[in-house]
N, C-alpha and C positions, 0 to 999 in steps of 0.2 A: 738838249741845249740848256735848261734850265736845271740840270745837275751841273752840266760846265761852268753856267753862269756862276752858281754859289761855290763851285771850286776855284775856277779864277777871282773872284769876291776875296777868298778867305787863303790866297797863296799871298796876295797884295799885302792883306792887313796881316798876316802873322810873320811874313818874312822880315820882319824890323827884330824880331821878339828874341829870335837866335843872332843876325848880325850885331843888334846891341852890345852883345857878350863882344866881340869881336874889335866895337868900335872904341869902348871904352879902357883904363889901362886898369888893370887888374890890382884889384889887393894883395897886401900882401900878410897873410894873417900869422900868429907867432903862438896862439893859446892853443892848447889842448884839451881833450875831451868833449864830454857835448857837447858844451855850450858853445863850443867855437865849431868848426867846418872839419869835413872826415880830412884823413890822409888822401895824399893825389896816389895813386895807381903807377908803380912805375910801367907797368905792361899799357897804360893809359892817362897819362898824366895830361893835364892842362900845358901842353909843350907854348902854346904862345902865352905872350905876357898883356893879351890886347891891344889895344889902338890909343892914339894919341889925346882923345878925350877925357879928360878930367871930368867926369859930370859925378854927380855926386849918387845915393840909391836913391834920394827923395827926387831928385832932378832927373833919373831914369823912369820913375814910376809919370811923373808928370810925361814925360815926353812917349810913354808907351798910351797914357790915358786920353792923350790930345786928337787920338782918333776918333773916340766915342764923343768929343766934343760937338762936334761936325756931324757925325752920324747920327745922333737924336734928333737933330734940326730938322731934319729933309723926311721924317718917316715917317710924319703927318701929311701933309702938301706931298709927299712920292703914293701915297695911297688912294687918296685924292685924286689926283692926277689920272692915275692909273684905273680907278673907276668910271671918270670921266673917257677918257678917251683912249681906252687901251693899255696894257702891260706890255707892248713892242716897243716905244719908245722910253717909256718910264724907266724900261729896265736896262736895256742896250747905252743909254746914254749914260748912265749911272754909271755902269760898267768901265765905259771908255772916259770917263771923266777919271774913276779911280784910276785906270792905267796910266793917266797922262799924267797924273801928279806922281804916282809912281816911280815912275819913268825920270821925273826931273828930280827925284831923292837924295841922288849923290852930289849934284851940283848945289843944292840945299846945305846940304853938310857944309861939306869943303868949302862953299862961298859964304855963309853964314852960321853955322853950328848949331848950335840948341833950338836958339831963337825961330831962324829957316825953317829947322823940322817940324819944331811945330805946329808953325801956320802951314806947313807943306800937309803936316798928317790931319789936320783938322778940314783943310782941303778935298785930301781924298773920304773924310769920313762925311763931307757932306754930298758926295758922289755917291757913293755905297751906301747912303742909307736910304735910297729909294728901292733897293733890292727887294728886300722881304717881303713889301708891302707890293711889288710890283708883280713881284713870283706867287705870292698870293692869288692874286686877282686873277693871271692868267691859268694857274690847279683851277680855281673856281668856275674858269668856265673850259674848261678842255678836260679835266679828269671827272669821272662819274664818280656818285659816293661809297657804289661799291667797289671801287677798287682806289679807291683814295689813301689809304691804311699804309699801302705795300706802293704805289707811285710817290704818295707825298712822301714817304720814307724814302725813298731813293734818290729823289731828286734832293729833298733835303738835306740828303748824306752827302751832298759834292760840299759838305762842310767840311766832314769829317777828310774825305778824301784831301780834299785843301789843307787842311793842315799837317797831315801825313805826308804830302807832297813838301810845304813849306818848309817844315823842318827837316826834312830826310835831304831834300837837295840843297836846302842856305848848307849843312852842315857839310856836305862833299865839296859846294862850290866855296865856299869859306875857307874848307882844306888845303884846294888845291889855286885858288884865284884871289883876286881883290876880292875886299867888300861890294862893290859899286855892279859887281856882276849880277848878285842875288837880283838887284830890283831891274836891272834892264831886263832879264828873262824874264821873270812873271809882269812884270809889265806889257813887253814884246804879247806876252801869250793874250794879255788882257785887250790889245787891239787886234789880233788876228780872230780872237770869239768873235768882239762886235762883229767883221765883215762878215762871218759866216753867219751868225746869228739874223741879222739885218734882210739876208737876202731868203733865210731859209725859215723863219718864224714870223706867223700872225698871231695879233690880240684872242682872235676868237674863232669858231669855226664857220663863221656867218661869213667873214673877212678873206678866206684864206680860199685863194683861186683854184690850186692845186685837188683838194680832198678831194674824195670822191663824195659824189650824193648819197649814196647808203650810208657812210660813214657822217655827214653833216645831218641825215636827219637821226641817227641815233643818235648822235650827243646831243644834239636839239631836243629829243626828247627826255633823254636822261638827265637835262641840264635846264630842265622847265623852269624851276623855280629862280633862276638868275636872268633880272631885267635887263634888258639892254643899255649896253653902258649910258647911250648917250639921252636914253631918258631917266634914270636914275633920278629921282625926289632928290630935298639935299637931306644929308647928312644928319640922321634922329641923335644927333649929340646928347640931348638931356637923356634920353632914353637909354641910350647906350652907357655913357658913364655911370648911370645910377642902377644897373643892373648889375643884381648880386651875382651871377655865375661870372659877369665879364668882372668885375673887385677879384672875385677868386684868382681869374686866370693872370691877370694884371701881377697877384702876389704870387704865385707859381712862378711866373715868368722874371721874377726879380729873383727869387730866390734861384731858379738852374742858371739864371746869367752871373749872381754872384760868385758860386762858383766855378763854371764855366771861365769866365775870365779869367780867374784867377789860377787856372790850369793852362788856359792858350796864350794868353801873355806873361805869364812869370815860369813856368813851371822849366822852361830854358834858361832862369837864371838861376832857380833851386840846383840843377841839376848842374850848372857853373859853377857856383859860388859853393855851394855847400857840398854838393857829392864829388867836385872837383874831377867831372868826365872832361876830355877832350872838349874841341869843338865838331869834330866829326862822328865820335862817341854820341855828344851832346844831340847832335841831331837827328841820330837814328832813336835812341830812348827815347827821347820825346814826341817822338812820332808813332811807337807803340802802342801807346793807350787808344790813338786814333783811329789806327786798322782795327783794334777789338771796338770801341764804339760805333766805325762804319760798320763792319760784320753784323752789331746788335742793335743796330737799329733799322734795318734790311728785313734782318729778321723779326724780328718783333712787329714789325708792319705788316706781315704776313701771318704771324701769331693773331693780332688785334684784328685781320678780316676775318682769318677763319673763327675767331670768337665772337664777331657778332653774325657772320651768316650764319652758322650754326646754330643759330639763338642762345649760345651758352652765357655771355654777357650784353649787355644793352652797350649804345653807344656810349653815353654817361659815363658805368662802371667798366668800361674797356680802356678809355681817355683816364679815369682813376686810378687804373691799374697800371698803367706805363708809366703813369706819371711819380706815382709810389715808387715804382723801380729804378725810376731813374732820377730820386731826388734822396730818399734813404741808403740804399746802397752806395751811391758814391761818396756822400757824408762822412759814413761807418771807415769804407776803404782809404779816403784821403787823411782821416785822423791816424789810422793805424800805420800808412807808410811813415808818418814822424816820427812816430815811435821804433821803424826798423831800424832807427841810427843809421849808422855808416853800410850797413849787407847793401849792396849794389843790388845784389840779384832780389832782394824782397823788395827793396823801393820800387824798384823797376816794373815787378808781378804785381804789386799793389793798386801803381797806380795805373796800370792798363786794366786792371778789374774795376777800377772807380773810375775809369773813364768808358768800358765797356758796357757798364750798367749804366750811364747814364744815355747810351744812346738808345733806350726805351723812348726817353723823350719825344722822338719825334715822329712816336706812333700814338701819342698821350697829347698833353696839352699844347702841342703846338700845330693840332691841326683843331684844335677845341675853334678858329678862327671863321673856319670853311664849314663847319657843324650848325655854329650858332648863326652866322648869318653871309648865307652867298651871297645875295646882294651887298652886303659891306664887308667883307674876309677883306679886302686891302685895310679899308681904318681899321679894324679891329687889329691885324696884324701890327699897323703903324703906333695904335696907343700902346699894345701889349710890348713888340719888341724895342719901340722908342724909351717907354719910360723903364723896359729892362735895361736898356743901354747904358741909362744912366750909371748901373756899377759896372758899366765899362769905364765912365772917367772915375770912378770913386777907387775900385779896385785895385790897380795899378801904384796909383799914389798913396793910395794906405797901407799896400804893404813895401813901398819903400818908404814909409814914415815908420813902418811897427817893425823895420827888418835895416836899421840902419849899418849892422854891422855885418850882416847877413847870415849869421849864424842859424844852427840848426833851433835850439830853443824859442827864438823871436819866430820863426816859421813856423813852428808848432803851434802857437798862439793862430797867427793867420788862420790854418786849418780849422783852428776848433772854432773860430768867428765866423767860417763859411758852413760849417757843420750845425751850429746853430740856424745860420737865417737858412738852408735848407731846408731842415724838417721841419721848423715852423714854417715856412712857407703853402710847403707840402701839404703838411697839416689842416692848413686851410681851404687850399684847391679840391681836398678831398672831401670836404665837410658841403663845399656846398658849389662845386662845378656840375656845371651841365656840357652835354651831348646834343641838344635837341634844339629846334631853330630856335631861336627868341622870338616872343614879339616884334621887336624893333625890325626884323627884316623885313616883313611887309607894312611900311605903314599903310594910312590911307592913301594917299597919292599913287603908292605902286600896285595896289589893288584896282585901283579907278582907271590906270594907264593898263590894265590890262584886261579888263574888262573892255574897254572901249577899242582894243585892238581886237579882243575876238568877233569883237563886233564888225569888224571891218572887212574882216577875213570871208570871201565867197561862200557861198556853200556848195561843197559836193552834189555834182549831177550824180 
């Protein structure tokens, strides 16, 4: 359920990213060569001319950015939350809150335009941003740490799936329907999770009436170190911000978001504007890179346990290791498909390698959350992917400010700016991340609350 959860999460937020193409009316470009946009494909051409919006690229980059506005908000206080009393409600309602705004997207449009979307997508991103920190919480107390590598990978991957989904089907139903269809189904799906979700998922295994007792005292046991939510100290904020592995993972996390975004929200208008596919074309390509990053980050989760059961790598230099692959490699790949020019088929092979390789990630730094501290893996997730978020709204509107005409050359620039805050990023997480708990997860207070529970506890006849 908590693969579903991040796939219905990430069908909501990227299906805007392909029907934009759809909504707005199309340029019409007259230059040749580079610096302007390939020839259209007559076996594949852009046969529609878009929709009846005049928005402009800086006014599309803003309206694709106005998610991540909303989404920052909520992913402090949704972690919180969710350590207090549970990731069953934190996360379900998030969900359904996304759907419903969702849902009302088309009458957004057509009753108000630009303006509407906005406040409509800034809506859903403050629903969806109690996710990650919510889905944190619950890996932290339901998955064991040895098998965390290859579950948090998988679960994690209902990203990747989600946007393989998003763009493959906006692009069929785009073909063949209105616009106004995309969001009613992925919305529709995003309230049929909750009720399954609701009825079939608890916070913890202490909660959950179902389990069996074998199975509730082995994750009890394998799961010592995480306090019960509802006595949790508060929040070692000074401790936490000022720790040097949680800076590292903070600048990791800005750097795979920079370009991350910049592949799930624009990479359907690159392949518009500039390689001039279909819209049907346009949504199967852009969903390729996705299937090869769910495939490698599946696998690499299962790479990264058998490397530290083995004792071949420590937790640290395992977390280092993915996270290298999946922040240099896709760098390298996304500069090189600029340079394929107009060859369809190398853009295409490129950037499914540079999206392939970056789904190491989520056998690497993004479980660095659950490593350094089970008692706080929600905040920790909340500061790391709230303040990555933020080049969710930056992203978006900078490269409709640096790509006003949309040509292939002003793209190329984009790239080599995401290629940059990559490997510096990288570079840094690798210098000095850690694997291993922090201090800050036990302060004294959660020492003292369990101490004085063991104390309580009978003794064996």
């Amino acid at each position: 359920m908590g693969f579903l959860a991040i796939l219905n999460a990430y069908t909501m937020r990227i299906s805007l990213s392909i029907a934009i193409t759809e909504l707005v009316v199309k340029k019409n470009y007259t230059d040749e060569g580079e610096a302007a946009v390939c020839p259209a494909d007559d076996l594949d051409s852009a046969s529609s001319s878009g929709g009846d919006y005049e928005w402009s690229e800086e006014l599309q980059g803003l309206i694709l950015s106005s998610f991540y506005i909303g989404y920052i908000v909520t992913h402090v206080p949704g972690g919180l939350l969710a350590e207090k009393f549970g990731g069953k409600w934190t996360l379900g309602l998030g969900i359904l809150s996304t759907a419903f705004f969702t849902l009302i997207t088309p009458i957004a449009i057509t009753e108000g335009g630009s303006t509407a979307l906005i406040i409509v997508r800034i809506l859903m991103g403050l629903g969806e941003g109690t996710t990650f920190p919510a889905l944190s919480v619950l890996l932290s107390q339901w998955v064991p740490l040895k098998e965390r590598g290859k579950l948090g990978a998988l679960v994690l991957g209902g990203g990747q799936v989600g946007t393989i989904l998003a763009n493959s089907l906006s692009g069929v139903l785009l073909d063949a329907y209105d616009w106004p269809v995309v969001f009613y189904l992925f919305g529709g799906l995003g309230v049929v999770w909750f009720i399954i979700f609701t009825l079939l998922c608890y916070s913890d295994p202490g909660s959950h009436p179902f389990i069996k007792p074998t199975e509730r005292e082995y994750l009890e046991r394998e799961m010592g170190s995480v306090t019960r939510n509802d006595n949790l100290p508060p929040t070692p904020w000074k401790a936490i911000l000022t720790n040097l592995p949680m800076i590292a993972l903070v600048c990791a996390q800005i750097g795979h978001d920079w370009g991350f975004y910049i592949m799930v929200t624009d990479l359907p208008k690159y392949m518009a504007d500039v390689m001039q596919f279909s819209i049907k074309a346009n949504g199967l390509y852009s969903s390729l890179p996705y299937i090869m990053m769910w495939i490698f980050s599946i696998s690499s989760g299962f790479v990264g346990d058998w490397l530290m059961t083995r004792n071949i790598l420590s937790i640290t230099n395992t977390r280092k290791l993915m996270t290298a692959i999946a922040a240099f490699g896709p760098a390298i790949f996304m500069v090189a498909a600029s340079y394929a020019g107009c060859d369809r088929v190398a853009v295409v092979v490129l950037f499914t390698i540079c999206m392939g390789l970056m789904g190491a990630f989520y056998a690497g730094m993004k479980l660095s959350p659950l490593d350094m501290s089970p008692n706080y893996s929600g905040t920790l997730m909340a500061i790391t992917n709230g303040i990555g978020a933020i080049t969710g709204v930056i992203t978006p509107y900078l490269v409709g400010v640096m790509t006003p005409n949309a040509t292939l050359l002003e793209w190329r620039l984009v790239f080599w700016v995401a290629f940059a805050v990559l490997c510096v990023t990288a570079v840094i997480y690798c210098i000095w991340a850690s694997g291993e708990v922090q201090p800050f997860n036990d302060p004294p207070a959660v020492k003292d609350y369990e101490s004085e529970e063991r104390g309580k506890k009978p003794e064996k006849k």
